[in-house]
N, C-alpha and C positions, 0 to 999 in steps of 0.2 A: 514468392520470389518475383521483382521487379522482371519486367520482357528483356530490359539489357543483360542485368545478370544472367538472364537463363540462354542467352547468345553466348557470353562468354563461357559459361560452363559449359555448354557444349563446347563451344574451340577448345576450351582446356583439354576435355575427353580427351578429341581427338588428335590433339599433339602427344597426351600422354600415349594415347592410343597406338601412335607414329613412332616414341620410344623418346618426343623430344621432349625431354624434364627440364632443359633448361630458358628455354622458351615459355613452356608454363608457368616457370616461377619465377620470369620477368613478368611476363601478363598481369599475375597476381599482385605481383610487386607496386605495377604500375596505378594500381587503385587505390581506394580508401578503405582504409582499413574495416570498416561495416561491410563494405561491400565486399572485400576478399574474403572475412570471415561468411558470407552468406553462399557464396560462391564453395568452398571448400566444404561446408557442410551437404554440398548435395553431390559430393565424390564419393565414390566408394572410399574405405575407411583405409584401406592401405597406402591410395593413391592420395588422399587430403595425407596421413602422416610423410611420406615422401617429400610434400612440397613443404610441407611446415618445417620438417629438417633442415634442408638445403634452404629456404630463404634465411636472410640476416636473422639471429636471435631476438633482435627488437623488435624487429620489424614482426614477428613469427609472432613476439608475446604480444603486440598489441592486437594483434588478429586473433587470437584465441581469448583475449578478454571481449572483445566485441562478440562472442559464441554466447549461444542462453547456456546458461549455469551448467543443466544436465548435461551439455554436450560436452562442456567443458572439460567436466568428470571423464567422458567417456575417452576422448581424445589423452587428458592426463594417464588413465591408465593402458593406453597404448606408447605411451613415450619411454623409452629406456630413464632408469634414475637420472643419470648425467644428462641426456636431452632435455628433462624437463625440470632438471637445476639451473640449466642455462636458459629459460625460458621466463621462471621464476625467478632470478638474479636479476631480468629487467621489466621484472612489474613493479608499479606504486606497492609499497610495502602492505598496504590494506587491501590490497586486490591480491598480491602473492598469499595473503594469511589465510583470505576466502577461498582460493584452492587448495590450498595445503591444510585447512580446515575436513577438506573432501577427501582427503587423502586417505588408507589406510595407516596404523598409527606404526605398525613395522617401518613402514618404507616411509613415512614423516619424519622417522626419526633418522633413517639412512640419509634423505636429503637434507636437515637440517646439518646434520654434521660436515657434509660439503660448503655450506657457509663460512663466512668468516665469522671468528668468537663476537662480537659484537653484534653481526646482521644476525647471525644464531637467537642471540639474549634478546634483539628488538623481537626478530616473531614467536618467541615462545612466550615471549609477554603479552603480544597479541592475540593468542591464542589460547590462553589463559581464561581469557574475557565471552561472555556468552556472544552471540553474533548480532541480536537484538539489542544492545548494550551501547552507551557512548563507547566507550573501550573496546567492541567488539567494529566499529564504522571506523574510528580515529586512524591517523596513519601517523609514522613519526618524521615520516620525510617534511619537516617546516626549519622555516631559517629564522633564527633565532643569533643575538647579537648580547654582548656586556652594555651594562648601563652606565661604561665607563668610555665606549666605542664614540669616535664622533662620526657625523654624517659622511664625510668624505672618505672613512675606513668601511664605516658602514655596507655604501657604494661600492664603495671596491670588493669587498666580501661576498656583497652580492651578484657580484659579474663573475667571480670566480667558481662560487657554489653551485650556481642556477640550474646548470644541466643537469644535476645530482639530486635537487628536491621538487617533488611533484608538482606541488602550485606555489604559486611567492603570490600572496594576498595581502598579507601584514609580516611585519619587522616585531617578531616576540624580543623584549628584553628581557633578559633572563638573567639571573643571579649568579656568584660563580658556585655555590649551595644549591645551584639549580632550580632554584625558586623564580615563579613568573612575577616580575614587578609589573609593565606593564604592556599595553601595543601602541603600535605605530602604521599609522596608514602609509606606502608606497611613495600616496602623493605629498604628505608631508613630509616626506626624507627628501622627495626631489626638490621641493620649494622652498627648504631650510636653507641656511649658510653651511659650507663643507666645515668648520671647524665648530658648529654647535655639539655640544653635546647629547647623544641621545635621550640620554636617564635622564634628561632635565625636559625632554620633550613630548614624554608617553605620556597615554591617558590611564590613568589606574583605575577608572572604574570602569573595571572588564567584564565582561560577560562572559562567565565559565561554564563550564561543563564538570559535572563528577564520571567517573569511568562505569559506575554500574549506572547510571540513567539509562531510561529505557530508551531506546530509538523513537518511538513516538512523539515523547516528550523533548528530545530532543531536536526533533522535525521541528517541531512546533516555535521553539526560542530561536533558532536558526531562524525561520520564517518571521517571526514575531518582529525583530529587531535588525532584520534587511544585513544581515551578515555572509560574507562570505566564506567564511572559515570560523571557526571557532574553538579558543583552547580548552583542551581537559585536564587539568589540575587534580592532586588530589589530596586530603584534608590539611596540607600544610604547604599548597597549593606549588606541588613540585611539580613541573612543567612533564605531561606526559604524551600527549600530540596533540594534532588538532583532527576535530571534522569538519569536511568543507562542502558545502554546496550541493557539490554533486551526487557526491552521498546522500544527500538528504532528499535529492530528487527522488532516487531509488528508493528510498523509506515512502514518500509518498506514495509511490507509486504498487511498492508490497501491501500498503494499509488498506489501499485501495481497494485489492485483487482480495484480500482474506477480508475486509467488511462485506463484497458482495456477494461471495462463497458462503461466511456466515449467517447473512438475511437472507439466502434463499438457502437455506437451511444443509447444507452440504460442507458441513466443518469438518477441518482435516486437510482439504485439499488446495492443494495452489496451483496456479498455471500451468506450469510448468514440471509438476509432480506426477510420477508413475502411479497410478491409482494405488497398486500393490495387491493387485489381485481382487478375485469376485467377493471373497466375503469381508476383506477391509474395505473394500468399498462399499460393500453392505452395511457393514456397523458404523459408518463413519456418517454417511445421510438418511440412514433410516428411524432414528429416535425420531426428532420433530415429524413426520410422516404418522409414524406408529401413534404417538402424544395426540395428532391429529384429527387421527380416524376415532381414535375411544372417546373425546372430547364431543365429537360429532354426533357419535353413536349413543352415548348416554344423557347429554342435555338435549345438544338438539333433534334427536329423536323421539325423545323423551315430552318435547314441546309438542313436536307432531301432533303426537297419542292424543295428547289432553284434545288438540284440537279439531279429532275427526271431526265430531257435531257441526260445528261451525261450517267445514268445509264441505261438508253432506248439503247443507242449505246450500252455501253460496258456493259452489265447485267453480267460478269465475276467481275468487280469489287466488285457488292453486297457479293458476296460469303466471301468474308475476310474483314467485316465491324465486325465482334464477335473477330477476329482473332487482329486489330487494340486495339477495345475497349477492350479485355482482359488485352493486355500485358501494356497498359498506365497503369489503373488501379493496375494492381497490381504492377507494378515499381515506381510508385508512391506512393501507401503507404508503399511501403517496404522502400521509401527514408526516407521518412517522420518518421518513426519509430526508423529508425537510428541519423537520424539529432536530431529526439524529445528526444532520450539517450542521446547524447551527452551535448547537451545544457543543460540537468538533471542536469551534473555532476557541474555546477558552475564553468565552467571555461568560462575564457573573453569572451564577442560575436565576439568580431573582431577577436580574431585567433580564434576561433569554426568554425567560419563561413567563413575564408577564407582556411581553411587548409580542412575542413572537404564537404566544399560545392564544390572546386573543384575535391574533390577524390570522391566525389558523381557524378560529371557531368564526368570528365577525365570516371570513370567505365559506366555512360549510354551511353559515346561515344562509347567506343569498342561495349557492350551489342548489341546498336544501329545498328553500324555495320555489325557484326557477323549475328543478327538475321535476319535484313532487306537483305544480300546477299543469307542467306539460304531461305528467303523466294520470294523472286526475283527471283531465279533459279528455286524454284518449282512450282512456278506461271506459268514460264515460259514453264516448260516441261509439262504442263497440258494442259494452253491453248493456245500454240504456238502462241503467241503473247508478240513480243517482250516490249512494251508499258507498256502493262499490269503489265506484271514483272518490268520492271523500276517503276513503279508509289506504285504497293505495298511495294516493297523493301525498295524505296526511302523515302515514307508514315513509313512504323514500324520504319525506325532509324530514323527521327526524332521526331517519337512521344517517343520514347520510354528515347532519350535524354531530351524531354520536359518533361517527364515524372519523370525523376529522379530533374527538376531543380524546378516543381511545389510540387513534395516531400518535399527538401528543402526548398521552400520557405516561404510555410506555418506555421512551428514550429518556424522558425526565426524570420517573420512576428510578430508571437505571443510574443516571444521573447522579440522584439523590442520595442512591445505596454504592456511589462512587466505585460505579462497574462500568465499562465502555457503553455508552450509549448504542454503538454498533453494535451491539454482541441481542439484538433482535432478531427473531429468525421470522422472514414470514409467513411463513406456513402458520406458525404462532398468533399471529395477530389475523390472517385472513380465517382461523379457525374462529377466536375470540368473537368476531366481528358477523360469523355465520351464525353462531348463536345468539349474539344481540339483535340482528336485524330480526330476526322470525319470531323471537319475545318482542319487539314493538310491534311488530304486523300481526302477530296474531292478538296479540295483549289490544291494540286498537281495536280488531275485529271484533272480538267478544266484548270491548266495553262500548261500541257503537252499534254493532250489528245483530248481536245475540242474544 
């Protein structure tokens, strides 16, 4: 919590504390809405639902959307039904469906019937839709016009409507079949003549959405094609809402949170998720762990064994077996991270992977280089053993190139077999990488030294 917040949360205490609630929930009032949402969550839970009651409804809901999710929940089920229908009645209809989503399905069903029959049918349609889903992000709050409308009706509808729909991005024309013909950008409604006709001025090649698209994918054309909104049609392209923007910020920023939970091998959990106790959180990051250890235990253990002999002669080799298995490991998930962005982005495999996997190998060749001569030389002036130094040297650059090409190959691998590139875990690849580096360093050893 910002140092201001944490001044005014105390003031709030201490008004509450004084018995003046209505002081407090001017205070509150007087902020921004993130900030009064940050402020209320470090009140005791009785004393945040008191001021959430008593301020404006609107004002209330947009301070409990600015809350992280869980708290959301937590506050929703301290709300009487009727308090948090009224709270719900002035969300963006795809923000109301993501609480009421959270809902218990008893009392979803008690709120929805205080709806009017129509806002009823919008969210139980939304809610229909999984939450991962174009259909699950989409809202239906968009303004949408006949392609028989001219500009200066157009205008006027929109001045009338505005307070009522979430964002005005584009002008849908829409059919009276309900069918989407096509969009209208803002600024070409203002720069037209008042008496043009619409339908004579859309672009029809629109950039649609299906409602089961995944969110991902969805991020991605959104970003793709520099849109602010975009409509979801579906197979007879009946106008179903749109998602805009800012939603899509949010999907990046979910992909984000579960790809880097996934590569460090802890799938299951998110941010902002209750672990769920000692042994889901057990079974949830202990596979790659466990895959880990037996991997270890049976190859490269197994390398060991073969190669007491070797290391009975030269016991100076043991000394840089940490020094090998480091730098694999982390050149390789560093490759891996790079190559897993790039293939993100939705460009060809063939040039990703020919342009991006040779500037991946081309850089662990130098890296390779560089490191294995500085470490050859210092092998060297330690234990005057010229051997020695050749074997280490010669061991870090090539693992260190094998390391950058086992990076690589992995997310492309994934690629290939059209599985998320991210779905890498690295415990996985720093295990892979333990074992290859100590078969080239030992494998040099015995074919140079033994």
């Amino acid at each position: 919590m910002e140092e201001r917040n944490k001044v005014i949360l105390d003031t709030v205490s201490d008004m509450l504390a004084r018995g003046d609630l209505e002081r407090a929930v001017r205070t509150i009032a007087d902020l921004h809405a993130a900030d009064s949402a940050n402020v209320l969550t470090g009140l005791v839970a009785q004393d945040e639902i008191e001021i959430l009651i008593t301020l404006d409804p609107a004002a209330a809901a947009r301070i409990l959307l600015e809350m992280e999710e869980s708290h959301q929940v937590e506050v929703a089920a301290r709300l009487r039904t009727g308090e948090l229908h009224e709270l719900l009645d002035r969300m963006p209809v795809d923000e109301a469906v993501d609480l009421l989503g959270d809902v218990p399905a008893a009392r979803m069903a008690r709120l929805l019937r205080l709806f009017g029959r129509q806002e009823a049918f919008d969210l139980e349609e939304l809610l229909s839709y999984e939450d991962d889903t174009a259909g699950g992000l989409m809202t239906t709050d968009y303004f949408s016009v006949s392609p028989d409308a001219t500009v200066e009706e157009t205008i006027e509808q929109l001045r009338r409507v505005s307070p009522d729909v979430e964002t005005i991005y584009y002008v849908y024309v829409v059919s009276e079949e309900g069918l989407l013909d096509g969009v209208l950008s803002l600024r070409e409604l203002i720069v037209s003549g008042p008496d043009r006709r619409v339908g004579d001025m859309i672009s029809e090649n629109v950039i649609t959405l299906k409602p089961l698209q995944d969110q991902e994918e969805v991020a991605e054309i959104i970003s793709k094609y520099d849109l602010l909104a975009a409509p979801v049609v579906d197979d007879r392209k009946r106008m179903l809402g749109i998602v805009t923007v800012d939603d899509v910020m949010d999907v990046f920023t979910d992909e984000a949170d579960e790809d880097i939970m996934r590569f460090a091998g802890a799938t299951g959990l998110e941010e902002d998720a209750d672990p769920g106790g000692l042994m889901a959180n057990f079974w949830r990051r202990t596979p790659w762990f466990v895959a880990a250890v037996i991997i270890e235990m049976l190859v490269a253990g197994g390398v060991l064994k073969l190669s007491f002999p070797l290391f009975g002669k030269f016991v100076a080799l043991v000394f840089f077996i940490p020094l090998l298995v480091t730098m694999g490991g982390n050149i390789a998930v560093q490759s891996s991270t790079i190559m897993g962005r790039w293939l993100s982005t939705g460009a060809p495999l063939k040039r990703t992977t020919l342009r991006h996997v040779s500037s991946e190998m081309g850089w662990g060749v130098m890296v390779g280089l560089l490191t294995g001569g500085i470490v050859a030389g210092a092998s060297f002036a330690f234990h005057q053993d010229a051997w020695v130094g050749i074997v280490v040297g010669l061991s870090l650059a090539l693992t260190v190139i094998a390391a950058a090409l086992v990076g690589c190959a992995f997310p492309v691998t994934m690629k290939v077999l059209k599985r998320d590139p991210g779905a890498i875990s690295g415990p996985l690849i720093g295990t892979t990488m333990d074992v290859l580096s100590l078969a080239i360093y030992l494998g040099i050893g015995r074919l140079l030294i033994w």
